[in-house]
PyMOL Python script that loads the backbone (N, CA, C, O; Angstrom):
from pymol import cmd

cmd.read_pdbstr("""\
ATOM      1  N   UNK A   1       5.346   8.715  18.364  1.00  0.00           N
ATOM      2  CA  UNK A   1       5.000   7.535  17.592  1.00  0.00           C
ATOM      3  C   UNK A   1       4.140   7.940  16.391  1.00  0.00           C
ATOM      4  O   UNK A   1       3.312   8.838  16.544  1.00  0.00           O
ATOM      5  N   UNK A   2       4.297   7.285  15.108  1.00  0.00           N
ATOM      6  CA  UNK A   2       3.764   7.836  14.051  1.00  0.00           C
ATOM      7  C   UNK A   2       2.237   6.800  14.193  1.00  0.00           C
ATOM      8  O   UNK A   2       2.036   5.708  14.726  1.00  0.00           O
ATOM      9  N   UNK A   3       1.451   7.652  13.521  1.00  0.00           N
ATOM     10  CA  UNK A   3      -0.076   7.472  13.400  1.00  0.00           C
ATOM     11  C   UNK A   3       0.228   5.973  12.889  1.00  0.00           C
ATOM     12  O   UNK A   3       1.327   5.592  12.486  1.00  0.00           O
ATOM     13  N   UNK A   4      -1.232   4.996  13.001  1.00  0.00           N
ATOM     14  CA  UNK A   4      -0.606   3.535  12.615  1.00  0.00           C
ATOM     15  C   UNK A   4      -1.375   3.731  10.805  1.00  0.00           C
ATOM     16  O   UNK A   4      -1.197   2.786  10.037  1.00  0.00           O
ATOM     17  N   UNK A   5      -2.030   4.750  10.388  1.00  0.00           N
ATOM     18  CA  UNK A   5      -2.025   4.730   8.802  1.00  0.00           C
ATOM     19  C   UNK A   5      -0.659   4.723   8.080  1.00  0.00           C
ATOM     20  O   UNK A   5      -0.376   3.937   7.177  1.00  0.00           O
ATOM     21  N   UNK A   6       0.168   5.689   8.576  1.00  0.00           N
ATOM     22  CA  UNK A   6       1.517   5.908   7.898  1.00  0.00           C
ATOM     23  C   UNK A   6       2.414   4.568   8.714  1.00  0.00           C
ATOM     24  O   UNK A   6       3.559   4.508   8.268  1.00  0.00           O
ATOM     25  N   UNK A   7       2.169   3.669   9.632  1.00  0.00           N
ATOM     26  CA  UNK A   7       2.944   2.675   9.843  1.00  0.00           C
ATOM     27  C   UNK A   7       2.323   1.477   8.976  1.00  0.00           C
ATOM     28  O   UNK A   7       2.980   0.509   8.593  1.00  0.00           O
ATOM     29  N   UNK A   8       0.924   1.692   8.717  1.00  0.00           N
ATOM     30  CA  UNK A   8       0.897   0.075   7.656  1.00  0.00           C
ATOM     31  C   UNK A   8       1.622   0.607   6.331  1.00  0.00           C
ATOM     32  O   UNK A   8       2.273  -0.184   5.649  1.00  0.00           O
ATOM     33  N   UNK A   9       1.487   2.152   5.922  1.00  0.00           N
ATOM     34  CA  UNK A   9       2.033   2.502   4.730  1.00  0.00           C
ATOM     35  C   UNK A   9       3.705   2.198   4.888  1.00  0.00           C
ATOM     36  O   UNK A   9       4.164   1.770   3.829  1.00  0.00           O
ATOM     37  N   UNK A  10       4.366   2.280   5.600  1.00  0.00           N
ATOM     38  CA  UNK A  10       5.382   2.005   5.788  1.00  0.00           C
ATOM     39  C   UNK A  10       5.937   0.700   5.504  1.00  0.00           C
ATOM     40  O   UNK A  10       7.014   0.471   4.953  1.00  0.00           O
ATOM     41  N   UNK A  11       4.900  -0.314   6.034  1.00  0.00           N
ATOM     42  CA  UNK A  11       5.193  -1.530   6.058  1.00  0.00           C
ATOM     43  C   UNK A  11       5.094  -2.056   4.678  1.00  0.00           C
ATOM     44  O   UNK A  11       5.956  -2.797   4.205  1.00  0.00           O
ATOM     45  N   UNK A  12       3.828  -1.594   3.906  1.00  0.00           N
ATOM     46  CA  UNK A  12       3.538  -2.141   2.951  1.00  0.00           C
ATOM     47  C   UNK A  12       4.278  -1.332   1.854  1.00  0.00           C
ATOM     48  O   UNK A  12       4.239  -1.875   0.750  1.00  0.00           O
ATOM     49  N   UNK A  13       4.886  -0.256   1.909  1.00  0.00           N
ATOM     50  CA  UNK A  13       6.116   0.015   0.821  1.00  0.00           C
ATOM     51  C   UNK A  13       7.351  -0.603   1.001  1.00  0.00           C
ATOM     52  O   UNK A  13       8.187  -0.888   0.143  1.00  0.00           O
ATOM     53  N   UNK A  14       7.381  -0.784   2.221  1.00  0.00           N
ATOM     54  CA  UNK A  14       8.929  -1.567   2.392  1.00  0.00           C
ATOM     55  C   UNK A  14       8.910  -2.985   1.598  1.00  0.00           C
ATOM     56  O   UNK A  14       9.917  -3.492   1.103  1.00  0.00           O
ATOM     57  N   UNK A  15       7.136  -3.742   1.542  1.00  0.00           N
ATOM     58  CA  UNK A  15       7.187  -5.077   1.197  1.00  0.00           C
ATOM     59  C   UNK A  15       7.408  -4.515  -0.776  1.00  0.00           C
ATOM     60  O   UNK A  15       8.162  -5.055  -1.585  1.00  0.00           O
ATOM     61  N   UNK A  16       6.716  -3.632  -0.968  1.00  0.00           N
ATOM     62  CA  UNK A  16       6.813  -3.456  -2.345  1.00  0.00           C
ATOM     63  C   UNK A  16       8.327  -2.667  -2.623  1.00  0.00           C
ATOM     64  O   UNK A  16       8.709  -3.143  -3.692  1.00  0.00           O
ATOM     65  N   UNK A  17       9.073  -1.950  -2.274  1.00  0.00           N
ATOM     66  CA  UNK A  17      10.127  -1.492  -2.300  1.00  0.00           C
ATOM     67  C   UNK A  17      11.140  -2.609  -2.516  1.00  0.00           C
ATOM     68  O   UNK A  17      11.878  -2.675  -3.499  1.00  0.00           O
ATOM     69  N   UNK A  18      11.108  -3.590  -1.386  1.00  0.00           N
ATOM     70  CA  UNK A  18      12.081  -4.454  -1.534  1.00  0.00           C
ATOM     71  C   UNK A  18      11.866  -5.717  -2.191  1.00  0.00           C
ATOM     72  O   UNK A  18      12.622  -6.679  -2.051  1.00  0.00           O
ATOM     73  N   UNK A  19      10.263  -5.707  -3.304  1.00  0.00           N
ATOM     74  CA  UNK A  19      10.206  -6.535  -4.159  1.00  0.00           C
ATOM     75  C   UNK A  19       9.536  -8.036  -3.303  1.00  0.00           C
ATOM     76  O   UNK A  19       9.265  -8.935  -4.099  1.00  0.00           O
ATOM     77  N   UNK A  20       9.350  -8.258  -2.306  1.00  0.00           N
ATOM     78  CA  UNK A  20       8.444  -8.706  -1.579  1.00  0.00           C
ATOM     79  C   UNK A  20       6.943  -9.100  -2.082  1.00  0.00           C
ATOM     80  O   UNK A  20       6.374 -10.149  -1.782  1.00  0.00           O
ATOM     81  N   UNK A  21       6.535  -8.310  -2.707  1.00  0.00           N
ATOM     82  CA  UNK A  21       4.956  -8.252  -3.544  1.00  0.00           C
ATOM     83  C   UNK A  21       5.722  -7.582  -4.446  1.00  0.00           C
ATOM     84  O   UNK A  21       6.384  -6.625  -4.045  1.00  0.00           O
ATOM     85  N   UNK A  22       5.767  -8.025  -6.002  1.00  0.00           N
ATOM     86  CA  UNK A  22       6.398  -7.303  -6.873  1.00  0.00           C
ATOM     87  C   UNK A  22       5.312  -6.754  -8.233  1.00  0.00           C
ATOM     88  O   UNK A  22       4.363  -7.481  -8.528  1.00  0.00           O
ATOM     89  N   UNK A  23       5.477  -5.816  -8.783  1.00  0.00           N
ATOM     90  CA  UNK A  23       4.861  -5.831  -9.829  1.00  0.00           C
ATOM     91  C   UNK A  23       3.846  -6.389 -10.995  1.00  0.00           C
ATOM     92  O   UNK A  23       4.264  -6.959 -12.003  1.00  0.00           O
ATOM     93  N   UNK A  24       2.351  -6.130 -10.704  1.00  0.00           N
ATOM     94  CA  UNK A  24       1.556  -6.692 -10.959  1.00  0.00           C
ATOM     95  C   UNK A  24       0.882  -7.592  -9.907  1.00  0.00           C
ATOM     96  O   UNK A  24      -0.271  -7.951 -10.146  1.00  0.00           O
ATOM     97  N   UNK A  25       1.610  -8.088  -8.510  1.00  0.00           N
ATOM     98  CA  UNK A  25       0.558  -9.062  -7.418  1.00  0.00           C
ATOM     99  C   UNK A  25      -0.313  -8.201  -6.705  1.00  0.00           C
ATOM    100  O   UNK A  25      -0.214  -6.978  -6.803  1.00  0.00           O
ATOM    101  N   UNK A  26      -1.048  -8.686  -6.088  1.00  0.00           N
ATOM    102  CA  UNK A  26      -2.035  -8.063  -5.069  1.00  0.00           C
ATOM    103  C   UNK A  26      -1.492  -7.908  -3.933  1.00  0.00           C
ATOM    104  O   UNK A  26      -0.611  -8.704  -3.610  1.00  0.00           O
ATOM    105  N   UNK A  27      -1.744  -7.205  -3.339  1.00  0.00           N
ATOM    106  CA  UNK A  27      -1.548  -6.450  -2.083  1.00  0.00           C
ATOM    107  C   UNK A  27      -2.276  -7.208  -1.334  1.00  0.00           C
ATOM    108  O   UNK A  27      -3.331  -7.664  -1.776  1.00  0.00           O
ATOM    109  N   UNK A  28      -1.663  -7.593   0.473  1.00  0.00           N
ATOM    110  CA  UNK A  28      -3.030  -8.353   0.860  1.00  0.00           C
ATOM    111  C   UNK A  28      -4.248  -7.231   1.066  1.00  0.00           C
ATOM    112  O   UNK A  28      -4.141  -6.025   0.846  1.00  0.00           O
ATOM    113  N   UNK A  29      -5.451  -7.949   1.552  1.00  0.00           N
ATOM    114  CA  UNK A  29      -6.505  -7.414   1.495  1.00  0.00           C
ATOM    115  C   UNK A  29      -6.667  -6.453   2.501  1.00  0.00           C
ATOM    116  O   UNK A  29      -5.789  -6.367   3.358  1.00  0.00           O
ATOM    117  N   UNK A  30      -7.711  -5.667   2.542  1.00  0.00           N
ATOM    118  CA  UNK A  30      -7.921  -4.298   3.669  1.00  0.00           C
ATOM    119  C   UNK A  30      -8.309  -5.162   4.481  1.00  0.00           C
ATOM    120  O   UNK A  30      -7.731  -4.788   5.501  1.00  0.00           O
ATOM    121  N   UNK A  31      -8.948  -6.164   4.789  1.00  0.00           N
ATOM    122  CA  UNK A  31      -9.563  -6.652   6.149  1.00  0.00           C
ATOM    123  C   UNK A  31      -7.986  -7.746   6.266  1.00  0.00           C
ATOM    124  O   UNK A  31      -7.964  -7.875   7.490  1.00  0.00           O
ATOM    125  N   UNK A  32      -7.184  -8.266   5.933  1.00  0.00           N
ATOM    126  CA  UNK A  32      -6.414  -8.573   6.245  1.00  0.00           C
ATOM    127  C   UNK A  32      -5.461  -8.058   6.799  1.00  0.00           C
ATOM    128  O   UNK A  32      -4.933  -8.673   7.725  1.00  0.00           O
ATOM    129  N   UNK A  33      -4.839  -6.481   6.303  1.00  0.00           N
ATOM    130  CA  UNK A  33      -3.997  -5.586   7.155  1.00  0.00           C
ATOM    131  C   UNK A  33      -4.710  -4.864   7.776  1.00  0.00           C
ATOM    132  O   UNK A  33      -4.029  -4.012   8.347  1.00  0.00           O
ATOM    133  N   UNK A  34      -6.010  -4.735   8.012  1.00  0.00           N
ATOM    134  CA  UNK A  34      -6.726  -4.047   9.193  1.00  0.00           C
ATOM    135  C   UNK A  34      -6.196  -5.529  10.294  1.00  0.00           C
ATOM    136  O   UNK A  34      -5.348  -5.262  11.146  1.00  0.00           O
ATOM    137  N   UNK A  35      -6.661  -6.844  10.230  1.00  0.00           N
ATOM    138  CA  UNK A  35      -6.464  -7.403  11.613  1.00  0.00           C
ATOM    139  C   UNK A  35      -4.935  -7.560  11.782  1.00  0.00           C
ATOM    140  O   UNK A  35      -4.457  -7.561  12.916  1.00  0.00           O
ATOM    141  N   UNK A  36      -4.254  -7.677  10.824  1.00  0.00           N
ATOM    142  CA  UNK A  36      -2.448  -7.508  11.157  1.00  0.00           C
ATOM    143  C   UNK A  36      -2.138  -6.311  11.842  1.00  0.00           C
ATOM    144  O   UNK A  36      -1.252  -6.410  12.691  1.00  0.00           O
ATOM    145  N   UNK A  37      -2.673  -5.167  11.667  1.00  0.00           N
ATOM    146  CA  UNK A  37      -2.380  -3.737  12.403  1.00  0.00           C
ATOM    147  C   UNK A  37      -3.356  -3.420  13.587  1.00  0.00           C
ATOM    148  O   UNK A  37      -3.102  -2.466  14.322  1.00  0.00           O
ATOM    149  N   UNK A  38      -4.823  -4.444  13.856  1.00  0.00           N
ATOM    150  CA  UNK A  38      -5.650  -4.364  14.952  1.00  0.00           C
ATOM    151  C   UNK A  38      -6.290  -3.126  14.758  1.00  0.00           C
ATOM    152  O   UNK A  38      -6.482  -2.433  15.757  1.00  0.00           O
ATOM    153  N   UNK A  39      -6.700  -2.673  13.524  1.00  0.00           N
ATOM    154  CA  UNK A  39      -7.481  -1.570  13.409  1.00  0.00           C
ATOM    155  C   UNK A  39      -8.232  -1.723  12.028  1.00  0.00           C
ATOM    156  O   UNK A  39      -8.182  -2.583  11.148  1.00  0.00           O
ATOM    157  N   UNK A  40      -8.846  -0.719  12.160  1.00  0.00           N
ATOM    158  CA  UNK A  40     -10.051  -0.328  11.060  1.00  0.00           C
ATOM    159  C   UNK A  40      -9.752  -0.755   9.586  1.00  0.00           C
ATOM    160  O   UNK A  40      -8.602  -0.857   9.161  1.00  0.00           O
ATOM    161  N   UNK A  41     -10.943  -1.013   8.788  1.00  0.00           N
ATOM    162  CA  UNK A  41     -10.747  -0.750   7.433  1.00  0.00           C
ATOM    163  C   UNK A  41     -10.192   0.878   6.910  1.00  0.00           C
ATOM    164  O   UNK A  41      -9.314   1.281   6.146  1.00  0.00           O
ATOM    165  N   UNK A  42     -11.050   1.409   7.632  1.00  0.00           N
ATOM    166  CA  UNK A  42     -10.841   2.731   7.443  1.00  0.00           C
ATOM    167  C   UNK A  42      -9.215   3.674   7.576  1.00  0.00           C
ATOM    168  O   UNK A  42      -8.662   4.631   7.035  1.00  0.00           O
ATOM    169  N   UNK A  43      -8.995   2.825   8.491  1.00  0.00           N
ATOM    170  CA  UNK A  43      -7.115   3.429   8.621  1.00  0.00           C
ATOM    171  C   UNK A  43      -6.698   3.060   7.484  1.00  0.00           C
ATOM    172  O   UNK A  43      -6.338   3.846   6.608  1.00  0.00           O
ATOM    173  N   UNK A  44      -6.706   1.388   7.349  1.00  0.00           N
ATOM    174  CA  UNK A  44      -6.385   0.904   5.704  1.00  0.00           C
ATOM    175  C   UNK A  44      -6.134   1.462   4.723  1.00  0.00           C
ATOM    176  O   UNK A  44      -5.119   1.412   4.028  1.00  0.00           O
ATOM    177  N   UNK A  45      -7.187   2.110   4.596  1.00  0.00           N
ATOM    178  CA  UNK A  45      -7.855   2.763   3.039  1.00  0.00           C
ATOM    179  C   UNK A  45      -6.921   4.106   3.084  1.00  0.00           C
ATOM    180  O   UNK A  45      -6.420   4.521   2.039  1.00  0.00           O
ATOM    181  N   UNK A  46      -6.669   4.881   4.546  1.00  0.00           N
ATOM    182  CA  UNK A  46      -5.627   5.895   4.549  1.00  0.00           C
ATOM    183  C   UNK A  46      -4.704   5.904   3.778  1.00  0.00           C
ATOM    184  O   UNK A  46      -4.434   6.690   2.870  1.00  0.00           O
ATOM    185  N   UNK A  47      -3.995   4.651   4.287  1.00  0.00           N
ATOM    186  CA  UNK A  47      -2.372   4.069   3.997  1.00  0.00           C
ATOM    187  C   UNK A  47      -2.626   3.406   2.685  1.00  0.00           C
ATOM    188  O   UNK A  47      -1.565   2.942   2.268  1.00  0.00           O
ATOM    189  N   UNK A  48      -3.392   3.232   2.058  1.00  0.00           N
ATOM    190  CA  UNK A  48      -3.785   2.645   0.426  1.00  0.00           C
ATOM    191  C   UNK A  48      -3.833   3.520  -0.431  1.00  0.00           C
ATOM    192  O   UNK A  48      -3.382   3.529  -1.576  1.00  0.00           O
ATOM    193  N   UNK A  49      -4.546   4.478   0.291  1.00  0.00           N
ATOM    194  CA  UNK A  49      -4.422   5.848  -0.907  1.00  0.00           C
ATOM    195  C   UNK A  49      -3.051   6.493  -0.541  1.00  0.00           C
ATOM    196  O   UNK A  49      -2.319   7.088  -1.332  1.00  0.00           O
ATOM    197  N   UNK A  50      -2.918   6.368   0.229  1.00  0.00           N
ATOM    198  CA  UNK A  50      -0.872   7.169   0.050  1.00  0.00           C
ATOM    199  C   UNK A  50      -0.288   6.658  -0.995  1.00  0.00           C
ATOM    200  O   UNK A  50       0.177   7.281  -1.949  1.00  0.00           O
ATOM    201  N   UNK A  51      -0.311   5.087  -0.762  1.00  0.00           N
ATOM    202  CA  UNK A  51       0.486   4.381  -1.614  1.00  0.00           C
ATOM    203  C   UNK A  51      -0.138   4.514  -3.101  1.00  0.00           C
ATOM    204  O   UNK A  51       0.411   3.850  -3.980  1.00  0.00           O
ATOM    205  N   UNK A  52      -1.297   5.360  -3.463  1.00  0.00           N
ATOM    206  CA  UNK A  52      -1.750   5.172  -4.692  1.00  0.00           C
ATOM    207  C   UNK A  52      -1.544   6.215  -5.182  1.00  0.00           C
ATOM    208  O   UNK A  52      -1.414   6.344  -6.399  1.00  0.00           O
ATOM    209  N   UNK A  53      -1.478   7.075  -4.441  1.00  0.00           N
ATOM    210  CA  UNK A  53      -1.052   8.177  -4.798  1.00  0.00           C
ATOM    211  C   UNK A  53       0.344   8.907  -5.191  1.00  0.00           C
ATOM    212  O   UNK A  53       0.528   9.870  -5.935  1.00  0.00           O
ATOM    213  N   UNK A  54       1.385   8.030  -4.347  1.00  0.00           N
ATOM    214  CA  UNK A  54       2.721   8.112  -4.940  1.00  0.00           C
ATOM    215  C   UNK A  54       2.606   7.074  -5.988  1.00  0.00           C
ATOM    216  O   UNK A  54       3.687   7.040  -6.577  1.00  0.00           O
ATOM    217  N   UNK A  55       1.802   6.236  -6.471  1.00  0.00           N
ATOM    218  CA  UNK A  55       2.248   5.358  -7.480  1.00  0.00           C
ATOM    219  C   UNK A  55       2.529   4.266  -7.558  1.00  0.00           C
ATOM    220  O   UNK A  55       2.551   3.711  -8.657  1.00  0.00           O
ATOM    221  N   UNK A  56       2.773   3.742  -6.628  1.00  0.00           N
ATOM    222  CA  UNK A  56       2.922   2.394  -6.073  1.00  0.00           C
ATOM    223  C   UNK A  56       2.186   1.660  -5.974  1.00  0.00           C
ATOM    224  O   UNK A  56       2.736   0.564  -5.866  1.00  0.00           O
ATOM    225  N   UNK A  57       0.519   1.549  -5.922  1.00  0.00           N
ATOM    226  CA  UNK A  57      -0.275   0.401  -6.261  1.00  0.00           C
ATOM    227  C   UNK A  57      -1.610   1.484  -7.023  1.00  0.00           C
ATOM    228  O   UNK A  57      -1.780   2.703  -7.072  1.00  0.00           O
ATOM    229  N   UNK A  58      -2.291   0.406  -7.488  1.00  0.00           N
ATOM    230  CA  UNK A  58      -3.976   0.869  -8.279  1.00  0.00           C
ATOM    231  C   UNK A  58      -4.409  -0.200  -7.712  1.00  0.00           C
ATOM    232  O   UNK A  58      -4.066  -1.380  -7.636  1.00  0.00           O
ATOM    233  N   UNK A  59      -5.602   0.755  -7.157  1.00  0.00           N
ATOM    234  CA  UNK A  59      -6.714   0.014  -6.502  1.00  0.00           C
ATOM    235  C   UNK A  59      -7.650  -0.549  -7.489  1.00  0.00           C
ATOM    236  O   UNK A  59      -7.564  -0.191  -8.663  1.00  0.00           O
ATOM    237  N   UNK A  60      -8.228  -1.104  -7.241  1.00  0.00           N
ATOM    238  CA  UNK A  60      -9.644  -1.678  -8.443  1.00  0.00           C
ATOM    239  C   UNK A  60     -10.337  -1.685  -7.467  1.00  0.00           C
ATOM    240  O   UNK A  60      -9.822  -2.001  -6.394  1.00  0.00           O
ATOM    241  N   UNK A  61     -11.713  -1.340  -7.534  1.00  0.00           N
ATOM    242  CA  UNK A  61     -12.865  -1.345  -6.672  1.00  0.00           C
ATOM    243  C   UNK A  61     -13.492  -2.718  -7.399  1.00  0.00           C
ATOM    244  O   UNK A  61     -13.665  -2.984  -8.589  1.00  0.00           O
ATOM    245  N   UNK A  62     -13.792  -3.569  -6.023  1.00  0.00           N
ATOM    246  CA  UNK A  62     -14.590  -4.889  -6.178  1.00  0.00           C
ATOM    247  C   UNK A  62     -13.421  -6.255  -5.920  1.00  0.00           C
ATOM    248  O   UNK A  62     -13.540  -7.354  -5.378  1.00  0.00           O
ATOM    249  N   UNK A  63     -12.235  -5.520  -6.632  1.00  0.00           N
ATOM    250  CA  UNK A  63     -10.961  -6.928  -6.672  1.00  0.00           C
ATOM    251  C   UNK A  63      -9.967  -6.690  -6.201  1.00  0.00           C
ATOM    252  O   UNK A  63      -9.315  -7.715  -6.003  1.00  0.00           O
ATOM    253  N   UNK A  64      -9.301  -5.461  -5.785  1.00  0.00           N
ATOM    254  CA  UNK A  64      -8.290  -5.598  -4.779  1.00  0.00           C
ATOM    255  C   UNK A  64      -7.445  -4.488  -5.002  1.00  0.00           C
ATOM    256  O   UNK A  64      -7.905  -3.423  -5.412  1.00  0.00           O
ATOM    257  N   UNK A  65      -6.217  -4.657  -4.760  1.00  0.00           N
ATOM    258  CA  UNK A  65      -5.082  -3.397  -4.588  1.00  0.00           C
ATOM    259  C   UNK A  65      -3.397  -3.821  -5.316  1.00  0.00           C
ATOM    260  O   UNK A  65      -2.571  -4.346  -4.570  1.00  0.00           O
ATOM    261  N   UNK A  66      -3.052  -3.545  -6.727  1.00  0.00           N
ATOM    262  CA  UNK A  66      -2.209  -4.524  -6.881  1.00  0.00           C
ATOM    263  C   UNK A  66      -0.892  -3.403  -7.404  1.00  0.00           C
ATOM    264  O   UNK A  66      -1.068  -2.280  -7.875  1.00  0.00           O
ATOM    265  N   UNK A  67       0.406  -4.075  -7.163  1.00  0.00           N
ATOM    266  CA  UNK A  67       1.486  -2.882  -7.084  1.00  0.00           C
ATOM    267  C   UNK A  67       1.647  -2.441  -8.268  1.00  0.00           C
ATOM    268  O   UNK A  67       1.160  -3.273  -9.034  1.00  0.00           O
ATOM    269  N   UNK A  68       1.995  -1.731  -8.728  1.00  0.00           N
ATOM    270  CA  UNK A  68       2.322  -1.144  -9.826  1.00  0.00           C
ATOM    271  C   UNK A  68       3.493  -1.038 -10.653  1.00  0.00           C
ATOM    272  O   UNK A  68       3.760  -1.191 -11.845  1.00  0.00           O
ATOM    273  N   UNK A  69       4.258  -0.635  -9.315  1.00  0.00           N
ATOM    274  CA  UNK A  69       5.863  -0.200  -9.401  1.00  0.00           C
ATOM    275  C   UNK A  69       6.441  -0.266  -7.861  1.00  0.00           C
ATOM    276  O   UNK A  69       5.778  -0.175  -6.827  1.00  0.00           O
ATOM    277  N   UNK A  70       8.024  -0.472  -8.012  1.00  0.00           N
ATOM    278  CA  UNK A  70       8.515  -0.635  -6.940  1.00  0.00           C
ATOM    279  C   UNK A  70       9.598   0.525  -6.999  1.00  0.00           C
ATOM    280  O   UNK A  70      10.223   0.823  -5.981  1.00  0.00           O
ATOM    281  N   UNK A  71       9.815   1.189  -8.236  1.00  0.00           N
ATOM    282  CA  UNK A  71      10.558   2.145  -8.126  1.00  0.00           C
ATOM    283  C   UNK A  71      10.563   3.572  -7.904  1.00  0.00           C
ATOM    284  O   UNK A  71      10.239   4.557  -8.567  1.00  0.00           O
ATOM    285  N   UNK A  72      11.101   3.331  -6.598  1.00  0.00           N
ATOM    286  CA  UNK A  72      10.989   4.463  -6.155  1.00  0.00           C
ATOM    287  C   UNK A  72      11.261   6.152  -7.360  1.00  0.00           C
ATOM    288  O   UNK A  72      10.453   7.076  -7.264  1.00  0.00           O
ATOM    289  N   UNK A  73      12.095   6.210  -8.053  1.00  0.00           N
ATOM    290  CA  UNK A  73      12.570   6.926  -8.574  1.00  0.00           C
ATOM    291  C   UNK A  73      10.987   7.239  -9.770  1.00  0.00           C
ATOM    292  O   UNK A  73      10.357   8.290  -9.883  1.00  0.00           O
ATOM    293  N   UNK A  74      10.850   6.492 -10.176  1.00  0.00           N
ATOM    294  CA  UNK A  74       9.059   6.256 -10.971  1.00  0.00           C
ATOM    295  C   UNK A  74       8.176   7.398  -9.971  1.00  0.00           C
ATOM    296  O   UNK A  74       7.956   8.484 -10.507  1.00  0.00           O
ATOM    297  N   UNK A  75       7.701   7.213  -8.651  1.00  0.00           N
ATOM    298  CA  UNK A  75       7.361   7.854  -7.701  1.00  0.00           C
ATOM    299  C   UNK A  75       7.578   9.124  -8.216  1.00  0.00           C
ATOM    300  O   UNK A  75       6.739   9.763  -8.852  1.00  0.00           O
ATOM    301  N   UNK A  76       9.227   9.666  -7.816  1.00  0.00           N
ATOM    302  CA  UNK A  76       9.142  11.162  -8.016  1.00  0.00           C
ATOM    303  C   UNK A  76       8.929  11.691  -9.482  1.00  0.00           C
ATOM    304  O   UNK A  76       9.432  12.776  -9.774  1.00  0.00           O
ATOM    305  N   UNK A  77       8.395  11.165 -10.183  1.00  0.00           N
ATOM    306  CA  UNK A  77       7.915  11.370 -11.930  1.00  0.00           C
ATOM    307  C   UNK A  77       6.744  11.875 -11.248  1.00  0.00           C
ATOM    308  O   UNK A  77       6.407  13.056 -11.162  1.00  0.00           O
ATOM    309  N   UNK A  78       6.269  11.054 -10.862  1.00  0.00           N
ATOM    310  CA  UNK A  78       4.651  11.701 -10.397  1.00  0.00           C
ATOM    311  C   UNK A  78       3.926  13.203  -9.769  1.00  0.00           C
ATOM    312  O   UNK A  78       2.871  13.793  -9.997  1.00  0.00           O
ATOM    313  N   UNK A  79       5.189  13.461  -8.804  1.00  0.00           N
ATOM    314  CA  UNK A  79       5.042  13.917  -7.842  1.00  0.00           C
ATOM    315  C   UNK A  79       5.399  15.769  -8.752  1.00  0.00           C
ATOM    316  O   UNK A  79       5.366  16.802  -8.083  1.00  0.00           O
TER     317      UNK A  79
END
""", "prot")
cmd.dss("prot")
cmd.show_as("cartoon", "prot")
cmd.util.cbc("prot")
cmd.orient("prot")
């Protein structure tokens, strides 16, 4: 079973992948997918920086986490 950081990351690229939260919305909040996944802020923040790190959302410290891009192909530019 995969660690549950890489399963909220999972979840929450699939919602941005398939345009679900699209470009430019907010991501829900870390204390919101901490109690949807029954764990920590801290796992959160795992699976937030994955996703920020392939490109897919920018965090703002103070206001939230909002997507960036949904394309995948954008991603491997980065990488």
């Amino acid at each position: 079973m995969k660690p549950k950081y890489e399963r909220i990351y999972d979840y929450l690229e699939s919602l941005i992948i398939e345009e679900k939260i699209k470009a430019g919305e907010k991501i829900p909040s870390e204390k919101e997918v901490a109690d949807m996944f029954e764990t920590t802020r801290v796992t959160v923040r795992k699976a937030l920086s994955k996703l920020e790190h392939e490109g897919l959302i920018t965090k703002l410290k103070g206001v939230g986490s909002f997507v960036t891009s949904s394309d995948p192909l954008s991603r491997k530019k980065l990488e």
